[in-house]
DOVOMAR-293340 format. One record per residue (C-alpha): residue in one letter; y negated, z negated, x. Coordinates in steps of 0.2 Angstrom, whole numbers, padded with zeros to 4 digits, always signed. Layout:
BEGIN
AYZX...
// end
This chain:
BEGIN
X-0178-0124-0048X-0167-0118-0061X-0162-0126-0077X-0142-0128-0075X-0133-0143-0073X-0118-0149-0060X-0100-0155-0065X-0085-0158-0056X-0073-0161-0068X-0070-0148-0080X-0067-0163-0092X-0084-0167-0092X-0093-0153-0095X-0078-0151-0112X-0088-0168-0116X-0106-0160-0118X-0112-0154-0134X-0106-0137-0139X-0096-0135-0125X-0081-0127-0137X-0093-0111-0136X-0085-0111-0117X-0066-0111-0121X-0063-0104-0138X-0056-0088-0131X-0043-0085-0117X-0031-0098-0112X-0035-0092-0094X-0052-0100-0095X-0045-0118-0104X-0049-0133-0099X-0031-0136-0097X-0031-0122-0087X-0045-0126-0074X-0039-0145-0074X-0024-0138-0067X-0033-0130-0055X-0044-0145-0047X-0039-0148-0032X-0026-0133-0027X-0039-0120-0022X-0049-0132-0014X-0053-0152-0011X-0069-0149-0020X-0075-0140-0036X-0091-0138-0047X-0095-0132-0063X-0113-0123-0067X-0119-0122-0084X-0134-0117-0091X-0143-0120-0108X-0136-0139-0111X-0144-0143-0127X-0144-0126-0137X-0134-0115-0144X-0134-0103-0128X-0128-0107-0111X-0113-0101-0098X-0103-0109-0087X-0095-0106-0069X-0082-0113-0061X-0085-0115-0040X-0073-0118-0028X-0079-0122-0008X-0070-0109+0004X-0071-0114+0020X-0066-0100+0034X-0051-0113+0037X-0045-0115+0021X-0026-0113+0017X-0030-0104+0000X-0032-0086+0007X-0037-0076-0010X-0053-0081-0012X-0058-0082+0008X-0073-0070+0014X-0065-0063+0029X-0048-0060+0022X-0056-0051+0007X-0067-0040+0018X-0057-0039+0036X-0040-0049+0033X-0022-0046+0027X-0027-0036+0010X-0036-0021+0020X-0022-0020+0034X-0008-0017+0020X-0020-0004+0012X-0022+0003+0029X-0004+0002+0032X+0000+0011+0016X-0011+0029+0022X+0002+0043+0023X-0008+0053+0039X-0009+0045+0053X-0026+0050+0061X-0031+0041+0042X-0023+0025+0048X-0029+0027+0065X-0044+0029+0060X-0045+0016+0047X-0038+0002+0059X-0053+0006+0072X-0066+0004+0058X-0056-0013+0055X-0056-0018+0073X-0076-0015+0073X-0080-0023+0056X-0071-0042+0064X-0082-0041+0078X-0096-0041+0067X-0089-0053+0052X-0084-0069+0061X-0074-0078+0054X-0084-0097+0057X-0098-0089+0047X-0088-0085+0033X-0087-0102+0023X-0093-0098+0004X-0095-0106-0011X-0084-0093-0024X-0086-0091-0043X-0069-0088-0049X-0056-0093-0063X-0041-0098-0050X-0023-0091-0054X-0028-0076-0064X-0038-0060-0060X-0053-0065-0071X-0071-0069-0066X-0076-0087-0063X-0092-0086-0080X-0088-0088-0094X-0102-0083-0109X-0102-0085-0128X-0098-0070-0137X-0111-0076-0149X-0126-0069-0136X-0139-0057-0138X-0141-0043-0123X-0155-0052-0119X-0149-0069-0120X-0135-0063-0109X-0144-0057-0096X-0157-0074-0095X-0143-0084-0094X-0132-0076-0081X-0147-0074-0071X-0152-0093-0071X-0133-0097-0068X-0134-0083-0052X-0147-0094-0045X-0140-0109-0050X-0124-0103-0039X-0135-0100-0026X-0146-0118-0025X-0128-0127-0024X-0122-0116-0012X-0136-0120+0001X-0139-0139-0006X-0119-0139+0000X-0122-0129+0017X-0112-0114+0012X-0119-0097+0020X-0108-0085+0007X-0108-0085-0011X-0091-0076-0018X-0091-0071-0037X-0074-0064-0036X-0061-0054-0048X-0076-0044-0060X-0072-0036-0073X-0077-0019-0083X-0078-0027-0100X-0096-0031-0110X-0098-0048-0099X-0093-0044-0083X-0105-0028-0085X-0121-0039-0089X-0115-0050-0074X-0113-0036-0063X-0132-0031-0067X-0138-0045-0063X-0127-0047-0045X-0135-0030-0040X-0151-0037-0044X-0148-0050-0033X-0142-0040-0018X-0123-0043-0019X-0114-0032-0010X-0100-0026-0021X-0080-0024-0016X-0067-0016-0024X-0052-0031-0023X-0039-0021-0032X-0034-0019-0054X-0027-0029-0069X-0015-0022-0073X-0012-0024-0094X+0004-0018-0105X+0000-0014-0123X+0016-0020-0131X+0013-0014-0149X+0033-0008-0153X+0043-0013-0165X+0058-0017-0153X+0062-0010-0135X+0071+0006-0140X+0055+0011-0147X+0044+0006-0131X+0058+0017-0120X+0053+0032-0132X+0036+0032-0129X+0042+0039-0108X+0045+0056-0105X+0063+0060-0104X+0067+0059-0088X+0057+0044-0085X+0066+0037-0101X+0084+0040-0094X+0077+0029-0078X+0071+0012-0089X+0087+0013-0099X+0096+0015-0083X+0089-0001-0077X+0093-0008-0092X+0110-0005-0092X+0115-0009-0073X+0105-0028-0082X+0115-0030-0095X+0132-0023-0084X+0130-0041-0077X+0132-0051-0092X+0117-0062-0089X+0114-0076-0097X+0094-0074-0105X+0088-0089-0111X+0070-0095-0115X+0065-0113-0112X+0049-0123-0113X+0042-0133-0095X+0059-0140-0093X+0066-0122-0088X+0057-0126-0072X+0073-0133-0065X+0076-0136-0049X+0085-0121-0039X+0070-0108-0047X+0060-0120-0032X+0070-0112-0020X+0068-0095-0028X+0048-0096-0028X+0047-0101-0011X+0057-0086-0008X+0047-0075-0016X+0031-0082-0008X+0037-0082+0009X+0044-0061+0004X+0026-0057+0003X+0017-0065+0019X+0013-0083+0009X+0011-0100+0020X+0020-0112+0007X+0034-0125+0007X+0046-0132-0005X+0033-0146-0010X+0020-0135-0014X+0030-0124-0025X+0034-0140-0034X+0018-0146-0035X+0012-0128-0044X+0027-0129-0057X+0021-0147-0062X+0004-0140-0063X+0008-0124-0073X+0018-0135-0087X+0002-0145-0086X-0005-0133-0096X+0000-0130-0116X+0013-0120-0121X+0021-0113-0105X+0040-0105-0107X+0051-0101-0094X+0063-0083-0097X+0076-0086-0085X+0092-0074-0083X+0107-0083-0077X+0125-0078-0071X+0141-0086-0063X+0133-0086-0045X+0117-0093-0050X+0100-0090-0058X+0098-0069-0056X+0078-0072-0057X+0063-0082-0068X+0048-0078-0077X+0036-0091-0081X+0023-0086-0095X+0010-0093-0108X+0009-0084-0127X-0010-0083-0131X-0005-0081-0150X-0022-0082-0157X-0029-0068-0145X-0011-0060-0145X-0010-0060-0125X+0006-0063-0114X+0001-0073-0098X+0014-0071-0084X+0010-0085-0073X+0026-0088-0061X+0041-0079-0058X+0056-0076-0044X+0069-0065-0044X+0087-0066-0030X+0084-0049-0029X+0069-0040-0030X+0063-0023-0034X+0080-0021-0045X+0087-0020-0061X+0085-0041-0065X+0066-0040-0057X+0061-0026-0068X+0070-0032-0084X+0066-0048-0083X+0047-0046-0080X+0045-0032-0090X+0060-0026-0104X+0064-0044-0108X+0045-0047-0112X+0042-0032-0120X+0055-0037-0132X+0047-0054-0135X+0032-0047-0137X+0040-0034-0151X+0049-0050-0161X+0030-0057-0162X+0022-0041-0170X+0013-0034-0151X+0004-0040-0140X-0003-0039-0124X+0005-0043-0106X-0005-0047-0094X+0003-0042-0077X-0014-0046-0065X-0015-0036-0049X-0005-0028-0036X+0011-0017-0036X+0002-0003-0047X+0015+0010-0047X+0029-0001-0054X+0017-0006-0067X+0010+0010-0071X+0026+0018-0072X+0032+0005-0086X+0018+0010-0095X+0003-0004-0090X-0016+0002-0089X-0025-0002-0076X-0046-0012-0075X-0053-0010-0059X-0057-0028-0051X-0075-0032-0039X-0079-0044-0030X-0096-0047-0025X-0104-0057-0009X-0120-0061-0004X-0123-0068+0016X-0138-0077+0018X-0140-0070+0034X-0146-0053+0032X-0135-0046+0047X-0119-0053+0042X-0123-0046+0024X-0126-0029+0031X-0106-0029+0039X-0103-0036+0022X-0110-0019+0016X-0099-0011+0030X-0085-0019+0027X-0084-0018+0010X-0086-0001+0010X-0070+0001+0018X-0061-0008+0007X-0067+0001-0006X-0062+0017-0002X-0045+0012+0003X-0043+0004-0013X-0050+0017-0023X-0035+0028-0017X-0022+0016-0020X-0027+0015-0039X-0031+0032-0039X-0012+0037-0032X-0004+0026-0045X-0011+0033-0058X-0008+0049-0056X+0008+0044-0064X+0002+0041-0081X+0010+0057-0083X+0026+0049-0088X+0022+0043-0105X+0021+0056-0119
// end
């Protein structure tokens, strides 16, 4: 038996001894954060922490995936077979690529049923972080010890709950998630690429100077954008949780239900009262005579200089109030504060990198406790790798537009 200890409120484990060694850092991995959490991405959560008494110690946060469950990111089979792999396929220019793709895909659900999927997953819901979180204070060694006792801490809970999968979803490339991805491939995970983060470096003095830093021709486009915005006479305000006002319900549910997501007026409602739940949350909104023109709801890590973007809708999207709003508007907040960081997570890498955004390749790693169903994990995985490779690989080719 390992030596970790079992929570299920994150309350409680803030209550150990030492436990500010856990959430001193990014606001993404709070307590109010993952209290806001409990209970969206599943009925049922668990928290593994190792070292209780000394000075070392990490912590992750579980959540039970079962093949049913409503909350699709985090699923097994949609990861390796689902939605996410048909749009990639869908996005192959040749179509002997696609064709080929999509047979590969047909084969690969024959041999990953879905009723054998359920899993216990280590993330930090709502963001594109990993699920551990350890002390910057560690040694190498002391890293290493600990992730591996909280690995097979993960594992003991999984089967003590009767979970075939474990999911450590969303890794990073940064010092930790590299000494956590050692020890994954020590323990046979099978490794996914899932997708980047996609971060802004918004260190300008005001937005004029951040346009400057495009080529020309790409400079003429953002102004562009930013004139056909402000051709409107928005109204931009900035408001705390009470900006959340009703009609931006309507606007989310658009939004969600734009890109594919099963959600409903109550449930948007219920995630705006869980994201003002959390410290600190303002709402940039941009507002004309017909109504509100689009939202973004964001947290200011001022003590790590980070932007959060956590919600946002627009009436129209993909023009000129999307991209102001979620990108000009909050690059010029960010220059009034001295720079920071804007955190834009994953997906629509183009956009981002053509507004200047970097991009940190994401993996996700599983592990079947069935040794065939973890061999078309290897399969599987393999094939959303590569399609995700060239995705991230196309939109970076335009990195060419800054100077």
């Amino acid at each position: 038996m390992t030596r970790t200890e079992l929570f299920t409120r994150i309350r409680d484990v803030a209550a150990v001894d030492g436990a500010e060694r856990w959430f001193t850092g990014d606001i993404r991995r709070s307590v109010p954060w993952l209290e806001a959490e409990e209970g969206r991405v599943s009925a049922s959560q668990y928290y593994v922490v190792t070292g209780r008494g000394g000075a070392g110690g990490v912590l992750a946060s579980c959540y039970r995936i079962p093949h049913t469950a409503a909350h699709r990111t985090y699923a097994p089979w949609d990861v390796l077979v689902g939605e996410p792999v048909v749009g990639l396929i869908g996005r192959l220019t040749r179509d002997d690529e696609r064709q080929a793709a999509g047979t590969a895909l047909a084969d690969l659900r024959s041999r990953v049923p879905a009723a054998e999927t359920d899993a216990l997953a280590v993330v930090t819901p709502g963001c594109v972080l990993s699920g551990v979180t350890v002390p910057p204070h560690l040694s190498a060694s002391q890293r290493h010890r600990e992730l591996r006792e909280l690995v097979a801490g993960v594992e003991e809970l999984a089967d003590a709950k009767g979970l075939p999968v474990v999911e450590f979803g969303h890794v990073g490339e940064g010092v930790d998630d590299g000494a956590l991805r050692g020890v994954l491939a020590e323990r046979g995970y099978v490794a996914v690429e899932v997708g980047a983060d996609a971060v802004l470096d918004a260190h300008y003095s005001d937005l004029e100077e951040y346009f400057g830093s495009f080529h020309s021709h790409r400079r003429k486009v953002l102004r562009k954008e930013r004139s056909r915005f402000l051709a409107e006479e928005p109204v931009v305000s900035v408001h705390g949780p009470d900006g959340l006002t009703a009609d931006l319900v309507d606007l989310q549910l658009a939004r969600y239900r734009r890109y594919g997501h099963a959600a409903h007026a109550v449930s948007v409602r219920d995630r705006f009262a869980r994201a003002a739940a959390i410290p600190g949350l303002n709402v940039l909104r941009a507002d004309s005579e017909a109504g509100a023109i689009g939202f973004v709801g964001f947290y200011e890590d001022r003590a790590t200089r980070r932007i959060v973007p956590r919600l946002g809708a627009f009436a129209r999207e993909g023009t000129a109030g999307y991209f102001n709003l979620a990108y000009y508007e909050l690059v010029s907040r960010a220059a009034r504060l001295g720079g920071m960081q804007i955190h834009y997570g994953d997906s629509t890498y183009r956009a981002k990198v053509s507004r200047g955004c970097r991009l940190t390749r994401l993996t996700t790693y599983l592990r079947a406790a069935d040794p065939e169903l973890h061999r078309a994990f290897a399969d599987a995985a393999e094939v959303r790798t590569r399609l995700e490779a060239g995705e991230i690989s196309a939109a970076m080719e335009h990195r060419g537009v800054r100077k």
